[in-house]
N, C-alpha and C positions, 0 to 999 in steps of 0.2 A: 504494500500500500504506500502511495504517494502522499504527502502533502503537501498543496500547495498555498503560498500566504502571497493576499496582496493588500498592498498599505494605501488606501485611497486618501483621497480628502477628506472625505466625510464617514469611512468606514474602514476597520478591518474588515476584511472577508477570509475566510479559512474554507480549505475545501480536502477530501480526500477521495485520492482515483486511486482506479484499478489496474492492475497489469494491462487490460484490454481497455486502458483509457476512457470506463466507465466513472460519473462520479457517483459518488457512493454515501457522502455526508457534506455536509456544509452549515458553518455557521457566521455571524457576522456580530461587530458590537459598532455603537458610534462613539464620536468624539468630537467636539465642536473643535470650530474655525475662530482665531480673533482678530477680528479688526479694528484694529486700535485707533487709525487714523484712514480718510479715503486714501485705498491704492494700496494699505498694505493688508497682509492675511499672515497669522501665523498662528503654531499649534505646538501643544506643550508634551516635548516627548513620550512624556512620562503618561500620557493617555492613551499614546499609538503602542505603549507594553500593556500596560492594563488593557485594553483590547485585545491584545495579540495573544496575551495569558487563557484570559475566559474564551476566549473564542478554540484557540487549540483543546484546551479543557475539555468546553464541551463536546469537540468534533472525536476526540480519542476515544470520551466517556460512552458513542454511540458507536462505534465499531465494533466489530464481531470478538474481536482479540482486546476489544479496549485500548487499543493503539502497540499492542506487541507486534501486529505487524505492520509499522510505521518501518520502510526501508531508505526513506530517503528526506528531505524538506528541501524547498524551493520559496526563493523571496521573488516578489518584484511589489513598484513603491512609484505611488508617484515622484517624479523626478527633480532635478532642478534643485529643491530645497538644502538652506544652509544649515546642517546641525556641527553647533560647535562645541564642543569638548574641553575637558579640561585633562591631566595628566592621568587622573582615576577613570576617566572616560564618563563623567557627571556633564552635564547640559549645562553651558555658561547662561543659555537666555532659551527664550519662547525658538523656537527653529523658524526660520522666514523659509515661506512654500513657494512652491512654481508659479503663480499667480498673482506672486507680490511686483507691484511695479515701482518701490521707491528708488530703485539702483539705474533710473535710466540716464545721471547723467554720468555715473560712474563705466556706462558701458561706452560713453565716447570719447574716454578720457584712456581705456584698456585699448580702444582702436587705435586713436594716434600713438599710444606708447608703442605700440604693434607694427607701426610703423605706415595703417591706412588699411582699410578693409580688404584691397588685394592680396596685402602681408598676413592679416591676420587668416584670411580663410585657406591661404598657403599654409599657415603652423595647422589650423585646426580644423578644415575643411568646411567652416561654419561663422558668420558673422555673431557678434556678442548680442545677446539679447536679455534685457531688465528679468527674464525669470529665470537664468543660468545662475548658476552657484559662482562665477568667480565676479561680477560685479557686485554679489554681493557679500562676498569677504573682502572686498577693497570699503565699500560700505559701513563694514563692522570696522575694520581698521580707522576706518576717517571718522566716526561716529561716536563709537562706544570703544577709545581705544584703552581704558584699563580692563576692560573683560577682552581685550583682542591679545593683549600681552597673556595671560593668562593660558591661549587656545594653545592646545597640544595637540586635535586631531579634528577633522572636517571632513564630516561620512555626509550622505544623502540617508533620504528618509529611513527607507527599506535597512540599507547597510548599520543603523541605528540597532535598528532587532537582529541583527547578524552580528554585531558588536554583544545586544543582550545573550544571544543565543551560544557563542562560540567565543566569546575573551578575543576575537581576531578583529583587526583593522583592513576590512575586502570591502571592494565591490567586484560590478561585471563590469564588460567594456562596453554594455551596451549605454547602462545607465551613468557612468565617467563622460559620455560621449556628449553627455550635455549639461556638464558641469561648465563648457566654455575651456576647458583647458588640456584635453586632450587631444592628441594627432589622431584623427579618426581612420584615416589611410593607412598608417602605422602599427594601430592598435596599443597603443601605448601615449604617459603622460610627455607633453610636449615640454620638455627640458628648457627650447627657446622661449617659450611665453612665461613659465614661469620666473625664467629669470628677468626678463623685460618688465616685471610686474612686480618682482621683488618679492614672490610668495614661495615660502622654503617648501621645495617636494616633501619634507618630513612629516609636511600637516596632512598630505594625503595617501589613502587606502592603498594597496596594492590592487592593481586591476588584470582579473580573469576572466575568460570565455565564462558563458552563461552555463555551460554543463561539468564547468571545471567543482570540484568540492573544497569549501573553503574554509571545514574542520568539524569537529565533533560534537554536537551538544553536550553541554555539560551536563556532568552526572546530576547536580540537583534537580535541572531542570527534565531530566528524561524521567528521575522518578516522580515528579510531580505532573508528569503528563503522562507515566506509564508507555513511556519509547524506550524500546532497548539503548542503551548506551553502545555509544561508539557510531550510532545514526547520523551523519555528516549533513548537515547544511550547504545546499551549491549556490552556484552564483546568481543564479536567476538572470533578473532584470528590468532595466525600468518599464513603467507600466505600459507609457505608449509605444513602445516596440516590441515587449512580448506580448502584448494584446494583441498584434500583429500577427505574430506566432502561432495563438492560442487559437486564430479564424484559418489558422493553413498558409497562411502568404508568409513565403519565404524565400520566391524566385520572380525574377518578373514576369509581366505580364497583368494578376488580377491586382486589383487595388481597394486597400479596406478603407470604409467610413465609419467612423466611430464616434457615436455618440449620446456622450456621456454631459459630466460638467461641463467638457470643453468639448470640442468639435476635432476630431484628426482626421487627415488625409494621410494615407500610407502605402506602401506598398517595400517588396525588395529588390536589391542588386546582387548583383554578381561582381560588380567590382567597384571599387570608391568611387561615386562621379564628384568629379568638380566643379560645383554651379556658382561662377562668376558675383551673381548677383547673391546669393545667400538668403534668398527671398522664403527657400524652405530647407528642412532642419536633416541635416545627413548624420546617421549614428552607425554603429557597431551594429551589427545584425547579432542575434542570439547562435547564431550558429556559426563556428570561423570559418573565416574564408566567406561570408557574406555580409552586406551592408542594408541601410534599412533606409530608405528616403521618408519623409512628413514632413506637413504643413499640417501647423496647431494653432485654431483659432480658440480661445481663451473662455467664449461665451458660447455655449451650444444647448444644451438639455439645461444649462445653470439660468438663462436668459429669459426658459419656456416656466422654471421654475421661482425666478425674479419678480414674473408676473402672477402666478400664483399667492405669493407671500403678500407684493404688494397690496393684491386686493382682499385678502385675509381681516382687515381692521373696517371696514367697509360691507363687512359680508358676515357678518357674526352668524346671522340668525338660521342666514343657510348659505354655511362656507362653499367657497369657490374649491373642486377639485381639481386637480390634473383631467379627470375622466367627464367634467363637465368640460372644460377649456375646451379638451379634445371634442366634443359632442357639437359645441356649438363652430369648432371652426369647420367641421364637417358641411354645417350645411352654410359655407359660404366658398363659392367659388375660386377656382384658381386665381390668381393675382389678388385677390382680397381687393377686388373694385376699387385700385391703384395706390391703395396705402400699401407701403412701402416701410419696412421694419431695418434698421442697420443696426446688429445685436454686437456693439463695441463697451458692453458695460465695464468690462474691465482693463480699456485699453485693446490695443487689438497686437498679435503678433503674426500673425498669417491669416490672408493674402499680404498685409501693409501691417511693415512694422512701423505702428504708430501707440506706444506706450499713452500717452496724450488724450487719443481720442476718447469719444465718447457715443453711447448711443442714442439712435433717434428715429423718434417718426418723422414720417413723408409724404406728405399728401391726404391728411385728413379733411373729410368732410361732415356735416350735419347727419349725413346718411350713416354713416359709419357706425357701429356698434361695439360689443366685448366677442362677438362673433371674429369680426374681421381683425379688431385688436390680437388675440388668439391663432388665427389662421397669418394674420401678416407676421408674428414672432417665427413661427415656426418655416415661413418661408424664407425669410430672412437669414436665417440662421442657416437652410440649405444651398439657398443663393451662394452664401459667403462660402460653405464651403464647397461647390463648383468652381467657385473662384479660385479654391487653394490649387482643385485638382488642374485648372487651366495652367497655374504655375509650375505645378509637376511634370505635366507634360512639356512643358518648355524647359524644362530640365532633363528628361528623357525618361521619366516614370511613367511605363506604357500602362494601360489600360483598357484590357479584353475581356472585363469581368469586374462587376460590383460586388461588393462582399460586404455586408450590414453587420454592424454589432455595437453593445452597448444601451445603458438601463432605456434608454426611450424609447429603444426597439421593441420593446416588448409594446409597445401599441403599434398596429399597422395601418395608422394613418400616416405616423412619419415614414413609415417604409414605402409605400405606394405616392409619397409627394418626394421621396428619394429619386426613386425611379421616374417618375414624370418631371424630377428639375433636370437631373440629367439626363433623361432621353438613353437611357441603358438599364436591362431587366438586373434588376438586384435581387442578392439570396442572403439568406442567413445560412448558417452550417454548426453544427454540433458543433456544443466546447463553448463557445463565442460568447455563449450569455453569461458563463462565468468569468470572462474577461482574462488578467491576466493570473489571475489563482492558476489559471488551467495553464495559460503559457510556462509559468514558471513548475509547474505538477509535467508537463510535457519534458522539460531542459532536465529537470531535476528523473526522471525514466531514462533518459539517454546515459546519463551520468552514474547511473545504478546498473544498467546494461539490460533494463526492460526494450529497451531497443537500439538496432545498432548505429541509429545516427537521428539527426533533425526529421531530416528527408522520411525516414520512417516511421517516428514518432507523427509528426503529422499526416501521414497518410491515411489513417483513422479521417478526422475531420469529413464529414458528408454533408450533404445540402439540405435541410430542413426547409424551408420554402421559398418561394419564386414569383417574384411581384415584377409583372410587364407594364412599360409605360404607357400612357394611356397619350397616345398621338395630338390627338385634339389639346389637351392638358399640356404635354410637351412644346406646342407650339405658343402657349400665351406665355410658359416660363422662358422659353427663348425670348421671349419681347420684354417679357418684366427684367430677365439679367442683364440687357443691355441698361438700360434704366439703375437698375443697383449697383451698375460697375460706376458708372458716373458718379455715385451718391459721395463718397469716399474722397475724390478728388476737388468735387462742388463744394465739401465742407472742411478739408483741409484749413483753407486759413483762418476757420474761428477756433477750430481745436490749437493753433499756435496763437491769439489772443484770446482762450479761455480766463486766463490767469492775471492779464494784463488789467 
């Protein structure tokens, strides 16, 4: 039996498979987000182990052996976040997450040192972006620099519970890959940038392939979870790339959408591309010798649930669901009779890295309703990301196949307005709706030698359902994404005198 852990935003999830890549139990715990000031988000470690505790707890507690036959564990975490350390390996502050945007002018300040964004995406095949982990240890250093003196190690979220689990300082290379300071071509940390930045390679992990094992569970923890001891911990990887994994895409060709809080475009390589412009995000593939292309838009399923929240104080008497939102954008037509939704609540990072921006309606009228409000979020939100994948393919991430996953999939209205933005039949496939639990339950089978490679580990993954574009439908969202491409550029210069 596998287990696989994945550290969200908003939840642990624990999952256990089967040799035949059945899963078999699952449990989840939450843990809030803080937002201290607008733009930032951060979350206190010490709740993503209290999750990770009950959550294994219970998952072992429901097993046939009670977790005696746990042969292997697998992490993957959302990404990006800075946990800082101290020499006992204790948490100096709150961990700042993937979707903090306070470090954006820190990340222009890492490019010139760099020597200008054609230097920098030479060291690390990737321009710096406000939610990578190394603008925001320049951040800590410029900010809070007696807790910066202090720092003796700086893991990613995931690699946190891999520190609780195993006494070791690892990550994988998928998820190093977007800390901003790895040579992703390489597979290894970029010696150049960090000395250009002054940040001692001593603060960071050792980084291994995703199915490399990265040590033993400690005996207290194996008996307090009833896992044989000597059960190794592997590499896993970060979320948005073995979420990747976890829907079968590992070579090119199909391209997964995923969406969750945030919105990914993704898909794999066969060899490091070098995209010029840095518009979308190149990592370490989970499996070596392969690479992983995305574009991560910030606001996706988090935008549709923005506006739930909102109207929450306004709706006591009979709250607003998700399953009503959904109900009433149904019955309003495609294009939402020209209101127009740009889902940048959080600043945007793919298609337009613009930290800055903001979102907004577009063309409201008296006609307009909580109908079309509903239906414009949700298209908005798929617009934007056609846009990513417009970028990918100008990068050369082909695209012969949709592949759906992630929490909002589970309604198939977003999946059939999938298919109708893009104008390509999308599927969903085993595995997927457990996201990356399952990717890193998949890395973590290879690694124990349930199977003899990626390739065959995902060869399981099959097609669960098949939503075709509706032509009619496809043809008004070709006319509304001319319209949404504009929106972005049209409002550019209030988003640079927001503040003014």
């Amino acid at each position: 039996m596998l287990i696989g852990i994945d550290l969200g935003t908003s939840s642990c999830k624990v999952i256990a498979v089967s040799q035949t890549g059945e899963v078999v139990a699952k449990q989840s715990r939450d843990y809030p987000v803080h937002n201290l000031r607008p733009g930032w988000a951060e979350q206190d470690p010490a709740d993503w182990w209290r999750a990770t505790d009950e959550a294994i707890a219970a998952v072992t507690a429901s097993l046939p052996e009670r977790g005696r036959e746990v042969v292997g564990i697998g992490l993957c975490g959302q990404m990006h976040g800075l946990t800082a350390l101290d020499s006992n390996g204790q948490p100096l502050r709150h961990a700042i997450l993937w979707n903090d945007q306070r470090a954006a002018a820190e990340c222009d300040w890492i490019t010139e040192r760099a020597g200008g964004l054609d230097e920098l995406i030479r060291m690390t095949r990737n321009r710096m972006l406000p939610g990578f982990t190394a603008p925001k240890i320049i951040w800590f250093r410029d900010n809070e620099p007696e807790l910066f003196t202090r720092m003796a190690h700086v893991l990613n979220p995931k690699d946190y519970l891999r520190l609780k689990m195993t006494g070791n300082h690892v990550t994988d290379v998928s998820d190093a890959s977007g800390t901003g300071l790895f040579d992703v071509a390489e597979r290894t940390w970029s010696d150049e940038l960090l000395e250009l930045l002054d940040i001692d390679r001593g603060l960071l992990p050792d980084a291994v392939e995703s199915i490399d094992a990265t040590g033993a569970l400690l005996p207290e923890l194996a008996r307090r979870w009833n896992i044989p001891e000597g059960v190794q911990v592997y590499g896993g990887g970060g979320d948005a790339v073995i979420q990747t994994t976890a829907m079968g895409l590992i070579d090119p060709g199909p391209v997964g959408f995923t969406i969750g809080t945030a919105g990914i475009v993704a898909g794999g390589a066969a060899s490091c591309p070098n995209i010029p412009s840095g518009r979308v995000q190149v990592s370490c593939g989970n499996g070596p010798g392969r690479w992983h292309v995305m574009g991560v838009s910030l606001s996706a399923g988090g935008a549709f649930q923005w506006l739930r929240d909102a109207l929450a104080p306004v709706t006591t008497a009979d709250p607003v669901s998700f399953e009503k939102l959904v109900a009433l954008a149904k019955d309003v037509e495609p294009g939402a009779e020209g209101l127009l939704f740009l889902p940048y609540l959080l600043g945007e990072r793919s298609p337009n890295l613009a930290p800055e921006a903001s979102a907004s309606w577009i063309g409201l009228t008296p006609m307009h309703h909580l109908g079309h409000f509903s239906r414009s979020v949700l298209e908005g939100v798929l617009l934007n990301m056609r846009e990513i994948l417009e970028v990918c393919r100008q990068a050369g991430l082909e695209c012969d196949r949709v592949v759906a996953s992630g929490g909002a999939t589970s309604e198939t209205l977003w999946l059939q307005m999938l298919a109708d933005v893009l104008g390509r039949e999308t599927v969903t496939v085993t595995g997927a709706t457990e996201g990356g639990a399952y990717g890193a339950a998949l890395a973590t089978g290879v690694g124990v030698g349930y199977w003899g490679s990626l390739d065959e580990a995902v060869s399981g993954v099959s097609i669960e359902r098949t939503f075709t574009p509706d032509t009619g439908s496809t043809r008004v969202y070709d006319s509304v994404f001319a319209r949404h491409r504009a929106l972005y550029e049209g409002l550019r210069p209030l988003y640079a005198t927001a503040d003014a």
